[in-house]
Backbone as JSON, one array per atom type, in Angstrom:
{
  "sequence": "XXXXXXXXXXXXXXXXXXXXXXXXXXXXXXXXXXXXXXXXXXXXXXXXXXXXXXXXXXXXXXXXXXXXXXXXXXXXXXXXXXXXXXXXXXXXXXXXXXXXXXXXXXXXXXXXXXXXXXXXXXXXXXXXXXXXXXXXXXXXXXXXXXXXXXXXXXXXXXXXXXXXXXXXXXXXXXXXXXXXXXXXXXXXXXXXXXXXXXXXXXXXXXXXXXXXXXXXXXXXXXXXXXXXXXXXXXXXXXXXXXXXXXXXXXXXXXXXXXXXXXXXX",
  "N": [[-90.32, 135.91, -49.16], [-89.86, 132.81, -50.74], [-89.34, 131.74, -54.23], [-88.31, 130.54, -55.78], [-88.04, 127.06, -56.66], [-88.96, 124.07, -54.59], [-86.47, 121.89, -53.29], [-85.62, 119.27, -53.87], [-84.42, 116.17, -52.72], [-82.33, 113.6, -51.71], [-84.15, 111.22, -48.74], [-82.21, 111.05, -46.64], [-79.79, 113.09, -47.46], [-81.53, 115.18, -47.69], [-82.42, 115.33, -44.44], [-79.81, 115.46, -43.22], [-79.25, 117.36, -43.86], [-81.03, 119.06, -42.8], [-81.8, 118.63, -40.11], [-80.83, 119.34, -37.42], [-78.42, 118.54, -33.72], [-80.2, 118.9, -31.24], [-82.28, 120.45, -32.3], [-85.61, 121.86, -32.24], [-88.13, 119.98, -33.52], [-91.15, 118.28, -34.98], [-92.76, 115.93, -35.97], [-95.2, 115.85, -38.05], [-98.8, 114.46, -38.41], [-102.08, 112.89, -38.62], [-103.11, 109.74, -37.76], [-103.09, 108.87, -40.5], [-100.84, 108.85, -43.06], [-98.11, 109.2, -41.72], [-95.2, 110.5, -41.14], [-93.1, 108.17, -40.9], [-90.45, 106.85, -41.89], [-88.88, 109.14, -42.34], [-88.5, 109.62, -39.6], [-87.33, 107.58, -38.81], [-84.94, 107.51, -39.96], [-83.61, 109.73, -39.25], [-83.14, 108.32, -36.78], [-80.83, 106.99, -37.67], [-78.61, 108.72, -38.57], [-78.19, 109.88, -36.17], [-79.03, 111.92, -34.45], [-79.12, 114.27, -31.85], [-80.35, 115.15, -28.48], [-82.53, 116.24, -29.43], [-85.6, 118.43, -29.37], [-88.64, 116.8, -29.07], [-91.75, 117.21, -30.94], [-95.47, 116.71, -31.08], [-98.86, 116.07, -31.62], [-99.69, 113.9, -30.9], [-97.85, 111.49, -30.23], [-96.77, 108.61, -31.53], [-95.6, 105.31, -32.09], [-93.09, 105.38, -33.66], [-92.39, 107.71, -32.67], [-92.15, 106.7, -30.46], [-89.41, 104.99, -31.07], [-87.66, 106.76, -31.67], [-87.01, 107.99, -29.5], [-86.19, 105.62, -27.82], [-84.21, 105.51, -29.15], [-82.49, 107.38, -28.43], [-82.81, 109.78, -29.11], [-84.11, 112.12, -28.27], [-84.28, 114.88, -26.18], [-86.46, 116.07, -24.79], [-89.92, 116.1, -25.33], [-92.95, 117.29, -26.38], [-96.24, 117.42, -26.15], [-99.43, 116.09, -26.43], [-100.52, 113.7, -26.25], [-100.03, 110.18, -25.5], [-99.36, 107.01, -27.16], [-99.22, 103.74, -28.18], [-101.5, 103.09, -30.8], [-104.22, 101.66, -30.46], [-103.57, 99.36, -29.34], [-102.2, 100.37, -26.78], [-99.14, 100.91, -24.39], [-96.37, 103.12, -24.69], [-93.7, 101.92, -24.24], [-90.83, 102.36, -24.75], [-90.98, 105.11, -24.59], [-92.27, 105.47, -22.39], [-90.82, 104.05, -20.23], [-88.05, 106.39, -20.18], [-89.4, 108.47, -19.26], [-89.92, 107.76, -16.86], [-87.03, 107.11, -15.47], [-86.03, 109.8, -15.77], [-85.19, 110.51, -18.11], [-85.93, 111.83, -20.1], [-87.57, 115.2, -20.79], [-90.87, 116.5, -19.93], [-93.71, 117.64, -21.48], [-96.26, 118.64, -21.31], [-99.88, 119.09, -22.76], [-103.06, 119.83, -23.77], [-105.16, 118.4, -26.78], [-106.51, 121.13, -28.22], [-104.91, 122.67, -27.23], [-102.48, 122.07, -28.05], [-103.15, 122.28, -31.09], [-103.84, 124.85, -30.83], [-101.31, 126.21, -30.82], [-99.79, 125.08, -32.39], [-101.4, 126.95, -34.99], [-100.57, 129.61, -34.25], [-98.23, 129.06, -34.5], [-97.79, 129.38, -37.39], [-99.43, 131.79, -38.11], [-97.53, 133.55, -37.58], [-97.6, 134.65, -34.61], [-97.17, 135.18, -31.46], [-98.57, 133.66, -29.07], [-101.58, 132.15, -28.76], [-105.14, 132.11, -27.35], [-107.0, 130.22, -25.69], [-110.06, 128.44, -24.21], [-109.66, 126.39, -23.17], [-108.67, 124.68, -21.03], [-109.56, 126.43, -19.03], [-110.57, 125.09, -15.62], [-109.49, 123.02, -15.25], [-106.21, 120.85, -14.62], [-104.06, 120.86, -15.61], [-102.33, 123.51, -16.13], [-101.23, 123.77, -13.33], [-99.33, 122.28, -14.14], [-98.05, 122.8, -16.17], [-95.84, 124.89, -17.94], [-96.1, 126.24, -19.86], [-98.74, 127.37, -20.11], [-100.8, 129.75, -19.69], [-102.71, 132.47, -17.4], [-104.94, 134.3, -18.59], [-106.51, 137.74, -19.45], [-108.88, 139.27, -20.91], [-109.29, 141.85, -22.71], [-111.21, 143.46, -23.89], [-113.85, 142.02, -22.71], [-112.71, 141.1, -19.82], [-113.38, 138.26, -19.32], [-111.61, 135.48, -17.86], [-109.42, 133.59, -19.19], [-106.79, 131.22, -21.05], [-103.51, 131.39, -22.3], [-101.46, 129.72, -24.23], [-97.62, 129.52, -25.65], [-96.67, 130.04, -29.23], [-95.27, 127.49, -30.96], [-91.52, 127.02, -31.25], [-90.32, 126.14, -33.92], [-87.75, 124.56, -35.52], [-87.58, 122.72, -37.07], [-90.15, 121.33, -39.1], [-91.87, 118.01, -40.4], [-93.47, 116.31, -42.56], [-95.82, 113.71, -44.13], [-96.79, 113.37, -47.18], [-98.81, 112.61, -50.29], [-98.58, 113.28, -52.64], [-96.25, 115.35, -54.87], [-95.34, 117.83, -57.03], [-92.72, 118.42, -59.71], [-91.93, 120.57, -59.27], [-91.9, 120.93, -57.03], [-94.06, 121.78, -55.44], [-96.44, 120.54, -53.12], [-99.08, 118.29, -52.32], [-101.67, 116.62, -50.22], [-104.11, 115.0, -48.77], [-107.34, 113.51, -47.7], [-107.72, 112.16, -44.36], [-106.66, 114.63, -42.44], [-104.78, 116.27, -40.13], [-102.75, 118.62, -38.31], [-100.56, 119.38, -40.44], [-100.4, 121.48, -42.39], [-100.4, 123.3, -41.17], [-97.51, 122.44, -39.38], [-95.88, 123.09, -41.3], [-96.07, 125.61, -42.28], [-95.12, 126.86, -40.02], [-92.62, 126.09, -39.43], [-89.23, 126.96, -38.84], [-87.5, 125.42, -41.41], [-88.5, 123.01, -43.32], [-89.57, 119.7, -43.95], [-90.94, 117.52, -47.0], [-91.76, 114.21, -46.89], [-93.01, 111.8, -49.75], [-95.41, 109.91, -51.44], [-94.91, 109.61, -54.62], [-93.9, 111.61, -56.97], [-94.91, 113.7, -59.34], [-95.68, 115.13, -62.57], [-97.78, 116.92, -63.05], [-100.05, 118.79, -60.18], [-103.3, 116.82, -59.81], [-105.93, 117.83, -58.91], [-108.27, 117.57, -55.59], [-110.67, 116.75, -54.0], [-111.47, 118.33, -51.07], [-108.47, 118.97, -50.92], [-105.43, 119.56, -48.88], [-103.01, 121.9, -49.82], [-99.28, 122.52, -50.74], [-97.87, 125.31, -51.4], [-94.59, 125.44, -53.31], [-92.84, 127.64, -52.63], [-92.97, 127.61, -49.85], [-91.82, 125.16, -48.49], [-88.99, 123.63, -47.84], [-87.76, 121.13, -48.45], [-88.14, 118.19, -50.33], [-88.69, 114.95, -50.42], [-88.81, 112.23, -52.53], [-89.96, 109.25, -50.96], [-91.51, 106.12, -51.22], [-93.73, 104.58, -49.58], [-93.51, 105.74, -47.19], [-94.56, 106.92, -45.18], [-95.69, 104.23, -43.96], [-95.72, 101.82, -40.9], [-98.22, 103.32, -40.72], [-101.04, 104.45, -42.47], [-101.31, 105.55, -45.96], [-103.58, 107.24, -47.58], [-105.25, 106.07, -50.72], [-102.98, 105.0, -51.47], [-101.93, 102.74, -49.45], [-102.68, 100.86, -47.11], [-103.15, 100.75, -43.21], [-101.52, 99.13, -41.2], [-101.71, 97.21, -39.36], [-100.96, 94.71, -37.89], [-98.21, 95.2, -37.67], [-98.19, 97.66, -35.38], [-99.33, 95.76, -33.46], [-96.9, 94.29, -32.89], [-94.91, 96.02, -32.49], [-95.22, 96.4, -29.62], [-94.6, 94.54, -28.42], [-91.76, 94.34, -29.16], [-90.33, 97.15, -28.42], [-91.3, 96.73, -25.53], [-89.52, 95.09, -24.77], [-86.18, 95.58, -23.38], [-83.48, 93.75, -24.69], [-84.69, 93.33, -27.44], [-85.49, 95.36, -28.21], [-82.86, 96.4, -28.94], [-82.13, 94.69, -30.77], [-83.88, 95.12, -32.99], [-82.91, 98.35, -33.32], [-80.61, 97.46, -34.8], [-81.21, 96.62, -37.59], [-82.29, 98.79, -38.85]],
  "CA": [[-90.96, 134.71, -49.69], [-89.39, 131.84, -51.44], [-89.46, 132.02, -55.27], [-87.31, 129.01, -56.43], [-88.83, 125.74, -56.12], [-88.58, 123.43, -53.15], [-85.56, 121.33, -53.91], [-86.12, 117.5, -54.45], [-83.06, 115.47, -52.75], [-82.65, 111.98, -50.91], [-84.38, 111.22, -47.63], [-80.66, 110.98, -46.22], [-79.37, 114.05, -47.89], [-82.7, 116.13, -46.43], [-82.4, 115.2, -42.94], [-78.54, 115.58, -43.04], [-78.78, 119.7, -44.16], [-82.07, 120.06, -42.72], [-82.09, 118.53, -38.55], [-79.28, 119.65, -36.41], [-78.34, 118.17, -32.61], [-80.58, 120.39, -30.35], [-83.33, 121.26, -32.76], [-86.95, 121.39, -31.7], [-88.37, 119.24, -34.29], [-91.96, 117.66, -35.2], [-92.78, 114.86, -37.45], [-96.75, 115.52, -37.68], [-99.43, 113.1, -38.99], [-102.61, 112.35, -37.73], [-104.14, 108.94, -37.87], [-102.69, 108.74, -41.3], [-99.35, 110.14, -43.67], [-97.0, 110.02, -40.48], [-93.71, 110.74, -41.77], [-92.26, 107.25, -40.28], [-89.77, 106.96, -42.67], [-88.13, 110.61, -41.86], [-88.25, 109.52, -37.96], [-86.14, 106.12, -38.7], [-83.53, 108.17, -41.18], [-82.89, 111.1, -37.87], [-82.06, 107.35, -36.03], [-80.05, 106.57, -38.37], [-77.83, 109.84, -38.77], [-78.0, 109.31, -34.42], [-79.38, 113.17, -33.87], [-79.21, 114.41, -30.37], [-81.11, 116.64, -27.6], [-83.71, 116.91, -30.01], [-86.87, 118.56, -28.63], [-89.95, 116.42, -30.34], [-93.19, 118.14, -30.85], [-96.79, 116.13, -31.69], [-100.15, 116.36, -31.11], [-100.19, 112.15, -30.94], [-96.71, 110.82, -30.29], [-97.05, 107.09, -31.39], [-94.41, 104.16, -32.03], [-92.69, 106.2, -34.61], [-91.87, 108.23, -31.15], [-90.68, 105.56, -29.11], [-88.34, 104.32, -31.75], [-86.88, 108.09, -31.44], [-86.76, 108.42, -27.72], [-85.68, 104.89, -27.2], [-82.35, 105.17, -29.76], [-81.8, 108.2, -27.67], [-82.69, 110.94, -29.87], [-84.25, 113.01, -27.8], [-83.93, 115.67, -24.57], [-88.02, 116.32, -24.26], [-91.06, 115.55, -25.68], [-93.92, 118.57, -26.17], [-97.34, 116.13, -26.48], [-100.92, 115.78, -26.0], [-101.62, 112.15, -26.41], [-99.12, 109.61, -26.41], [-99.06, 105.76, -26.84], [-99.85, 102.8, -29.44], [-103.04, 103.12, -30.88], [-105.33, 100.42, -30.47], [-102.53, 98.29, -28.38], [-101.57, 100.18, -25.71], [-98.02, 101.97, -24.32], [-95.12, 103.14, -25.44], [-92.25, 101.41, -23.34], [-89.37, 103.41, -24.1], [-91.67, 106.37, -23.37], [-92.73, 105.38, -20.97], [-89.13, 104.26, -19.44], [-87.11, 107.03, -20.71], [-89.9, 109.45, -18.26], [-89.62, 106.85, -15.53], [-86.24, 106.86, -15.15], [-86.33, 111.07, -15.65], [-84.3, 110.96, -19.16], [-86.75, 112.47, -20.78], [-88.54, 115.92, -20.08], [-92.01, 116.23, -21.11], [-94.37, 119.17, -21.36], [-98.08, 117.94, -22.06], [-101.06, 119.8, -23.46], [-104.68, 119.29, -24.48], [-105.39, 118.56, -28.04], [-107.01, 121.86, -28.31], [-103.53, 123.51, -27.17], [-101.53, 122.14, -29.24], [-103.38, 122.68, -32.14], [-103.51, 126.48, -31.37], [-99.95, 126.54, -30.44], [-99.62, 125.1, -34.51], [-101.83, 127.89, -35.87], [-99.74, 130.6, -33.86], [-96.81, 129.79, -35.47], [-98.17, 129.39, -38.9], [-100.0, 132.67, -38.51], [-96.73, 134.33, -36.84], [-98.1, 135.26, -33.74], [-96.67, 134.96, -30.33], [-99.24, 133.12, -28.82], [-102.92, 131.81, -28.68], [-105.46, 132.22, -26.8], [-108.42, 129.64, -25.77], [-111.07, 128.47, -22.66], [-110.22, 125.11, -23.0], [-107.82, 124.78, -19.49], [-110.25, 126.39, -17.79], [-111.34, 123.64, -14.4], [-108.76, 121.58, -15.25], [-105.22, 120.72, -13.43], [-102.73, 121.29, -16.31], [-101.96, 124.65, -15.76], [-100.85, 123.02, -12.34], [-98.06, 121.24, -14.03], [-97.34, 123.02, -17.11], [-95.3, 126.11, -17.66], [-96.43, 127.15, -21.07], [-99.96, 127.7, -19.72], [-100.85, 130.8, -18.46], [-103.89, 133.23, -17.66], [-104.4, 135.72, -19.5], [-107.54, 138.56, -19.44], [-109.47, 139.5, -22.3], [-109.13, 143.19, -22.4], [-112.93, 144.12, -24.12], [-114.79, 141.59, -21.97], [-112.36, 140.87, -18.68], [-112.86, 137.18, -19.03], [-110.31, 134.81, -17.77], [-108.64, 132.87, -20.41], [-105.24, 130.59, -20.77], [-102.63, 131.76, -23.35], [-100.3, 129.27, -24.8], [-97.31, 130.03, -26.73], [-96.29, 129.23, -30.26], [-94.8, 126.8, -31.2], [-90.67, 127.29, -31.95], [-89.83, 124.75, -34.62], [-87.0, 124.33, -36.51], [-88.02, 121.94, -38.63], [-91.27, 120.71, -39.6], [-91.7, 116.99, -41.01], [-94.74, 115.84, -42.6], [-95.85, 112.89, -45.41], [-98.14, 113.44, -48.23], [-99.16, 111.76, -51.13], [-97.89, 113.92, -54.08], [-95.1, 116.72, -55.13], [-94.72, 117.87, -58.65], [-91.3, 118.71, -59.84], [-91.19, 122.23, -58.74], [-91.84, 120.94, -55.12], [-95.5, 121.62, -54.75], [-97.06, 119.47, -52.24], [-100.9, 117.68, -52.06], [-102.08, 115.77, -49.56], [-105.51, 114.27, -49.04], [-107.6, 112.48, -46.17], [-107.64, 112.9, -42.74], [-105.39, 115.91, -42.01], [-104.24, 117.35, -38.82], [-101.7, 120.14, -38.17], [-99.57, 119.44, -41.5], [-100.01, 122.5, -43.42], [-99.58, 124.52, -39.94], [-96.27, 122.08, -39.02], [-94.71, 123.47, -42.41], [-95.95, 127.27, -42.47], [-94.92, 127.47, -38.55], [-91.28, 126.23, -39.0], [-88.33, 127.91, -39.91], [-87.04, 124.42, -42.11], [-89.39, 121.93, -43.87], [-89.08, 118.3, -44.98], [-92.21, 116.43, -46.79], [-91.22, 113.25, -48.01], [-93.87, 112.26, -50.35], [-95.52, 109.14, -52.29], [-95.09, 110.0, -56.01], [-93.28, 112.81, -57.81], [-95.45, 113.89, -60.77], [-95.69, 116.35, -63.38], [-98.86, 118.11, -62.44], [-101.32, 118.05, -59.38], [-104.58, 116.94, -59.66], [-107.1, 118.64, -57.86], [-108.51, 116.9, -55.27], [-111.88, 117.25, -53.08], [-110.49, 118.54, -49.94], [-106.83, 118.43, -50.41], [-104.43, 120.21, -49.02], [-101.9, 122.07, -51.15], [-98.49, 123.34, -49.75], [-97.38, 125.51, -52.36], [-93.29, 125.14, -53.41], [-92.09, 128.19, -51.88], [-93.25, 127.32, -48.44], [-91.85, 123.91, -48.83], [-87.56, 123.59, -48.12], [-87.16, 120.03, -49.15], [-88.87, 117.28, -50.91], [-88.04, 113.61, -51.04], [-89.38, 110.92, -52.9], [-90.02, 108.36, -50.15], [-92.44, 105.67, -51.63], [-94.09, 103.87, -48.25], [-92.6, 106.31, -46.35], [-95.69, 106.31, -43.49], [-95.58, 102.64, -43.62], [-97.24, 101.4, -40.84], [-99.48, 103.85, -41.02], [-102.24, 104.52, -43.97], [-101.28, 106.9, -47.23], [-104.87, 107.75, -48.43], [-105.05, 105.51, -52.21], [-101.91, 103.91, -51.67], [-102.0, 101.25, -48.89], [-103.81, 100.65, -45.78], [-102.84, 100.6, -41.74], [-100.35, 97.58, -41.11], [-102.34, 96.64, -38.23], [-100.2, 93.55, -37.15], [-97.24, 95.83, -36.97], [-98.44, 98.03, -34.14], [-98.98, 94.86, -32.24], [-95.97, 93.77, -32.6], [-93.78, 96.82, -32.19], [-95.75, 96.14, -28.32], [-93.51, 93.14, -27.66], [-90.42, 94.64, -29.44], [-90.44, 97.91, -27.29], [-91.56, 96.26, -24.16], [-87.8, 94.19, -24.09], [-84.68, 96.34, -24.15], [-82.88, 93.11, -26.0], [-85.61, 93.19, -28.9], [-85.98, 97.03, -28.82], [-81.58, 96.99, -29.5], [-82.1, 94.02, -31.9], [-84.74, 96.03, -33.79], [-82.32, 99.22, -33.98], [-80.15, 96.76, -35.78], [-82.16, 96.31, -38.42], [-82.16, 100.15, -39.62]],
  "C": [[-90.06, 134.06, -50.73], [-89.89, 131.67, -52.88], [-89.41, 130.62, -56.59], [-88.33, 128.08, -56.03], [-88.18, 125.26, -55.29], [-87.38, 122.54, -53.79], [-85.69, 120.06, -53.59], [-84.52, 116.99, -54.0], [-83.54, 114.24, -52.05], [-83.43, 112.16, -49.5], [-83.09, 111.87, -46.94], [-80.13, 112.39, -46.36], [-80.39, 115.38, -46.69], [-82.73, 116.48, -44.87], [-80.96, 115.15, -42.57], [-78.17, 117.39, -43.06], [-80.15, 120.05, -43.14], [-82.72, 119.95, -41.0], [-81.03, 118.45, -38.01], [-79.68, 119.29, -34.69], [-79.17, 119.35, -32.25], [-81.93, 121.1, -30.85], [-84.19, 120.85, -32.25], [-87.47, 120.7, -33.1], [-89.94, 118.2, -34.39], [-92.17, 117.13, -36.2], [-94.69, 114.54, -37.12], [-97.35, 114.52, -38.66], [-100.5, 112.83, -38.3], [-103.37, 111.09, -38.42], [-103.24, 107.57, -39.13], [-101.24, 109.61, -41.84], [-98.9, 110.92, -42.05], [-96.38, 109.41, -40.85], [-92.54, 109.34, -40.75], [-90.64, 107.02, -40.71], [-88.72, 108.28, -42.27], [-87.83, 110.21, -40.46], [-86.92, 108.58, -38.05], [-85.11, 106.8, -39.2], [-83.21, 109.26, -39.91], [-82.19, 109.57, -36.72], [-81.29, 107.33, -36.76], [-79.01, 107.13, -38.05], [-77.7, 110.23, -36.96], [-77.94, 111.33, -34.24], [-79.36, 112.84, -32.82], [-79.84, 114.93, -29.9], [-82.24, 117.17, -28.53], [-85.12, 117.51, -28.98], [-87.61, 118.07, -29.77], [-91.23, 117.18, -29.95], [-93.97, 117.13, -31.79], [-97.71, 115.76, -31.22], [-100.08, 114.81, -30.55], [-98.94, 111.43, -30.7], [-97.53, 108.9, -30.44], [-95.73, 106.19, -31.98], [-93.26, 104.49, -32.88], [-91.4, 107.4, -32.98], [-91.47, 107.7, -30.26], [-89.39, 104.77, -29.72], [-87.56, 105.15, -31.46], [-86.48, 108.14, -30.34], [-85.97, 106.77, -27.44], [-84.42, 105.09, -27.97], [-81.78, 106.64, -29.07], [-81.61, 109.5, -28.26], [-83.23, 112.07, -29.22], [-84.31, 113.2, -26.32], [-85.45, 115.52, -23.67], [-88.96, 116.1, -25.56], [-92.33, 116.91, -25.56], [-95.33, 118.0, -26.66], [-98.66, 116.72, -26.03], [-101.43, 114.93, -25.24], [-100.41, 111.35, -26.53], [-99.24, 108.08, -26.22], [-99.67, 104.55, -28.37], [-100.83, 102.27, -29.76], [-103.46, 101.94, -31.31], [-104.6, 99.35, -30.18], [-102.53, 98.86, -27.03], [-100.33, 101.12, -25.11], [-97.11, 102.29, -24.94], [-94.19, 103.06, -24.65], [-91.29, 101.88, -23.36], [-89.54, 104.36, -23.99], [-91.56, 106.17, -22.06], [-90.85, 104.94, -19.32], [-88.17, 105.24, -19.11], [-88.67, 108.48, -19.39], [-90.0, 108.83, -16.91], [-88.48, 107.37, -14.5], [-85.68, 108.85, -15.42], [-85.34, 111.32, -17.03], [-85.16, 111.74, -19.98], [-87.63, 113.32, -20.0], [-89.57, 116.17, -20.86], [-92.86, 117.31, -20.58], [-95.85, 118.45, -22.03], [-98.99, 119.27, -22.02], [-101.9, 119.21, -23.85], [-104.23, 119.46, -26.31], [-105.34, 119.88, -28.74], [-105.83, 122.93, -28.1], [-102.69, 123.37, -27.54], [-101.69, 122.84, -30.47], [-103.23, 124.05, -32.34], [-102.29, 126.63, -31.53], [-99.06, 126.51, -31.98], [-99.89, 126.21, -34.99], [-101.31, 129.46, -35.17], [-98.49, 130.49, -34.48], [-97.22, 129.62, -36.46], [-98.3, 130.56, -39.01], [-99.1, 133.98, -37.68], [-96.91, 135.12, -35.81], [-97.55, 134.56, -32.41], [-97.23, 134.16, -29.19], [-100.63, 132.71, -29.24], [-103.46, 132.03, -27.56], [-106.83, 131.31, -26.62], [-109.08, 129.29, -24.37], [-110.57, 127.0, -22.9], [-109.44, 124.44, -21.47], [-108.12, 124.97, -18.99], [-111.12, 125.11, -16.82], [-110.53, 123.08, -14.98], [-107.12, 122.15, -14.99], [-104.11, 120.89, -14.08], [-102.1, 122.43, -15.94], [-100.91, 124.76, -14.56], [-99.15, 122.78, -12.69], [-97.44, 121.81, -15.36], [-97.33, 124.27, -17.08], [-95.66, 126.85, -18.54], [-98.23, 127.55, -21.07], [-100.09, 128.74, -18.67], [-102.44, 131.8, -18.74], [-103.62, 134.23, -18.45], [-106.51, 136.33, -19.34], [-107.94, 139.08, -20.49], [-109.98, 140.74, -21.73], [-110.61, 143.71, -22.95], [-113.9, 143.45, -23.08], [-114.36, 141.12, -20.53], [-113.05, 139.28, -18.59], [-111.78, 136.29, -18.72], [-110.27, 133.7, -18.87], [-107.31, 131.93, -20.21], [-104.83, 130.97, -22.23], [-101.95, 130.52, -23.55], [-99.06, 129.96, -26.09], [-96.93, 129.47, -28.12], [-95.14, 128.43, -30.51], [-93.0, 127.2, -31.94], [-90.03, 126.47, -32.95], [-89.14, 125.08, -35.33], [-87.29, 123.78, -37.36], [-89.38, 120.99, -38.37], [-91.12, 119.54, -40.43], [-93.2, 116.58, -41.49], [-94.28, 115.11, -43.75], [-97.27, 113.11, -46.35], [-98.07, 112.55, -49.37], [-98.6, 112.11, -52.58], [-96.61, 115.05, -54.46], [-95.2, 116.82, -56.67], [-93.44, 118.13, -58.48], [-90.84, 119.42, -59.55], [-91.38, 122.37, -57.05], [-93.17, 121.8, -54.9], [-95.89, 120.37, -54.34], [-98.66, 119.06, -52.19], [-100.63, 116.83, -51.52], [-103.67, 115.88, -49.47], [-106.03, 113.24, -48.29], [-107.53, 113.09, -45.48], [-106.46, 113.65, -42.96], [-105.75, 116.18, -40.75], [-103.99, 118.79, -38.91], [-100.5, 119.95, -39.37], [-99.22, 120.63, -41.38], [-99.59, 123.56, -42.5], [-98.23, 123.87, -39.06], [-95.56, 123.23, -40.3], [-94.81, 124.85, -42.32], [-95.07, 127.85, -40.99], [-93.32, 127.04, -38.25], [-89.83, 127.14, -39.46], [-87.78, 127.27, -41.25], [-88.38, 123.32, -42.2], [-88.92, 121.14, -44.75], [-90.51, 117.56, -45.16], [-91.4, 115.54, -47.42], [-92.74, 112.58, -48.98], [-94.08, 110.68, -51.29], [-94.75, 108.9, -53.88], [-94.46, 111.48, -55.94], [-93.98, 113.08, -59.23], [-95.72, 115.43, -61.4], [-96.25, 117.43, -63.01], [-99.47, 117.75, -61.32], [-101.96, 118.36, -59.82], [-105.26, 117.25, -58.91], [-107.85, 117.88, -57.51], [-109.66, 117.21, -54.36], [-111.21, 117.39, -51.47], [-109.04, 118.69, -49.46], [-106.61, 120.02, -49.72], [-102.91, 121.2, -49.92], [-100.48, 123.25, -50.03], [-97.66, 123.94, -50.74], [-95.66, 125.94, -52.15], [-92.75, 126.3, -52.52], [-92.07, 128.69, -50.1], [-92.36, 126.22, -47.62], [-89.93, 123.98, -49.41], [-86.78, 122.28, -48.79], [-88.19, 119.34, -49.43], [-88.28, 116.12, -51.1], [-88.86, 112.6, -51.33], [-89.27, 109.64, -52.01], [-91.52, 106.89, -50.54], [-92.49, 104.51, -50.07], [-94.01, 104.6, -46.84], [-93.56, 106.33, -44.75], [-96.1, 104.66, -43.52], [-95.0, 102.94, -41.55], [-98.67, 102.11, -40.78], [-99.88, 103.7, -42.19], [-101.52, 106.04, -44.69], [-102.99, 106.45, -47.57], [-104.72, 107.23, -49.98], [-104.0, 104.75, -52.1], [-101.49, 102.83, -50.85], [-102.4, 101.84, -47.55], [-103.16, 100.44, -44.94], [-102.47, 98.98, -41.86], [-100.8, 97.41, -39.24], [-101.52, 96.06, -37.12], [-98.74, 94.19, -36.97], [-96.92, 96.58, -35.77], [-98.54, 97.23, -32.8], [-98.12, 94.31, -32.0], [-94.83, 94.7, -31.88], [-94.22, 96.44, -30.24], [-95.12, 95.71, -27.66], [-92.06, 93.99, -27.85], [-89.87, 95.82, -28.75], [-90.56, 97.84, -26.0], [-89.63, 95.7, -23.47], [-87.12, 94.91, -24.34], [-84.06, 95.22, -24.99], [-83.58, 93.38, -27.22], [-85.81, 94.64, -28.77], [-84.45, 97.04, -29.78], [-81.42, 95.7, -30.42], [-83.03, 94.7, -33.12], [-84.01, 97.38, -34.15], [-81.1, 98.05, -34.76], [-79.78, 96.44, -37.14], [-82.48, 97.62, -39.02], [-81.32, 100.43, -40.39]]
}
């Protein structure tokens, strides 16, 4: 266990020591505090063969896959909420550049709390009568040795690096977040490398009704990113950019305006 505090450096700096060509890699978030900001900075620095992992891939994920950052895709759900598709998804599996491994909600999420809770798999009913299993490789039966029910195993999740956005850090690299939550706190315990980038940097946390807390020696980097889930919602600090989602629609749809939009990074 990690002793030292989490260490506090640039976006840039973070994602330069902390995502290598080839890594499996998730940038979770649900709804709200998705680490957009961290996705655009891995274009930037033009990572490769990444494998992405997320319960929700949304436009944040087609910016990635269309500048060519990644090999495969490990998903649930994917497309631009409350618009519509994701065009260089959706292209980039068309045209077979991209391999993609889908899962239920319900199997991802275990597949999170297996690696958090260092365990080699999960085990749940929710696959049973339905056609995945069919088409995906990381689904398999499995027998429940006291009661001989049939079951589906998935396995855990291998992540290199975990990405998430929260709302606070103190100085010693403790983390709070707050609001809708997902699979954060099981992206960061379940990887081997963690990056939050983070509203605010302050002295102490305040204790919050429901938060989250990811205490420092869990927690490999920290960067002060103020907006950093811009267009999504931070919880207290600004609200869903609505009119951006509909736009990214158009700008994704055209390869000219998708490679005038990497441009612009």
């Amino acid at each position: 266990m990690r002793t030292q505090p989490a260490e506090i450096t640039s976006l840039a700096d973070a994602v330069k020591d902390l995502v290598h060509d080839g890594d499996t890699v998730a940038l979770e978030g649900f709804t709200h505090l998705i680490p957009v900001a961290a996705g655009q900075e891995i274009i930037r620095q033009r990572k490769r063969d990444l494998t992405l992992v997320r319960m929700t891939p949304d436009i944040v994920y087609d910016q990635l896959i269309g500048a060519g950052c990644a090999r495969k895709l490990i998903f649930s759900w994917g497309g631009n909420p409350g618009v519509g598709s994701l065009h260089r998804f959706r292209e980039a599996v068309q045209t077979h550049e991209l391999e993609i491994e889908e899962h239920s909600h319900a199997g991802m999420a275990n597949r999170y709390v297996a690696a958090a809770s260092h365990l080699p798999f999960a085990i749940l009913r929710g696959y049973n009568g339905t056609s995945l299993p069919e088409h995906t490789d990381t689904i398999k039966p499995i027998t429940c040795p006291f009661t001989g029910e049939q079951l589906t195993a998935v396995p855990a999740l291998d992540l290199d690096v975990g990405i998430i956005h929260a709302q606070q850090a103190d100085r010693k690299g403790n983390v709070q977040l707050w609001g809708q939550t997902g699979v954060q706190k099981e992206t960061v315990l379940g990887a081997k490398r963690s990056l939050v980038t983070v509203e605010e940097i302050v002295d102490e946390l305040e204790p919050k009704p429901n938060a989250v807390v990811l205490p420092r020696w869990v927690v490999t980097r920290v960067a002060h990113v103020p907006g950093g889930a811009k267009p999504s919602y931070a919880q207290d600090y600004y609200e869903r950019d609505n009119q951006a989602y509909k736009a990214w629609d158009a700008i994704s749809k055209d390869r000219e305006r998708f490679a005038a939009w990497m441009e612009t990074l």
